[in-house]
C-alpha positions in Angstrom: 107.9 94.1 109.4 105.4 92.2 106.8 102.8 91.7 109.2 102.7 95.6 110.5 102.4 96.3 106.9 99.5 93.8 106.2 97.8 95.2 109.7 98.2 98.6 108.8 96.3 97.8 105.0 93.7 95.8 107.2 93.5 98.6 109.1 93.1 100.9 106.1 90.7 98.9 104.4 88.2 98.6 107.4 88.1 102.8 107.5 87.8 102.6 103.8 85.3 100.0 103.3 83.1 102.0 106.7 83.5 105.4 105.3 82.3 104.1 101.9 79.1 102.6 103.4 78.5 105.8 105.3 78.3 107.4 102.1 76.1 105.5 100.9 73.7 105.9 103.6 73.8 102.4 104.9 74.9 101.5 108.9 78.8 102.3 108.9 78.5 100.6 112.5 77.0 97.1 111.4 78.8 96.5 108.2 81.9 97.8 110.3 81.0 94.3 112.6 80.4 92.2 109.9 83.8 92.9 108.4 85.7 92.0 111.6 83.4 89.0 111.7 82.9 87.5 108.6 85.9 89.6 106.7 86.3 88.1 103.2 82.4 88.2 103.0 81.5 90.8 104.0 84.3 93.1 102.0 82.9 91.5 99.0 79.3 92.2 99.9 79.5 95.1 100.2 81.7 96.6 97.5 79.0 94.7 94.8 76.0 96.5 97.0 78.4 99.9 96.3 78.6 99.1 92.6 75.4 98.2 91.8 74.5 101.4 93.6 77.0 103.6 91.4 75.9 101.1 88.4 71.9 102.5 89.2 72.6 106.1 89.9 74.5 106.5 86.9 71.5 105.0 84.4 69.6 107.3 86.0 71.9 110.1 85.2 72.3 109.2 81.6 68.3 108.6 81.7 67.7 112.3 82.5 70.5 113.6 80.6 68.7 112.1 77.2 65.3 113.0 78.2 66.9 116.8 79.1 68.1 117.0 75.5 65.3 115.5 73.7 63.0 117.5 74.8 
């Protein structure tokens, strides 16, 4: 019973992780391949390249929001 659990959460997180680089306009299909392939790695890789992405479009946000109101 454990390990349909921990295949279905595998499962899960590969649609997760693909839908999330989709989003963020990268190849769903490759980093999909690299997960299967290299799956601790790749997980990892890719949720910092996600984060530093949110990380960067969020300074810019806060830089246009301050620039907006001090003018």
């Amino acid at each position: 019973m454990l390990s349909i659990g921990l295949a279905a959460a595998l499962c899960a997180h590969f649609v997760y992780m693909t839908i999330a680089a989709k989003r963020a306009e990268r190849s769903p299909t490759l980093w999909a391949i690299l997960m299967v392939v290299l799956m601790p790695f790749a997980s990892v890789v890719l949720g910092i390249l996600l984060f530093n992405q949110v990380q960067e479009i969020e300074h810019q946000a806060r830089e246009e929001g301050g620039a907006g109101s001090a003018a």
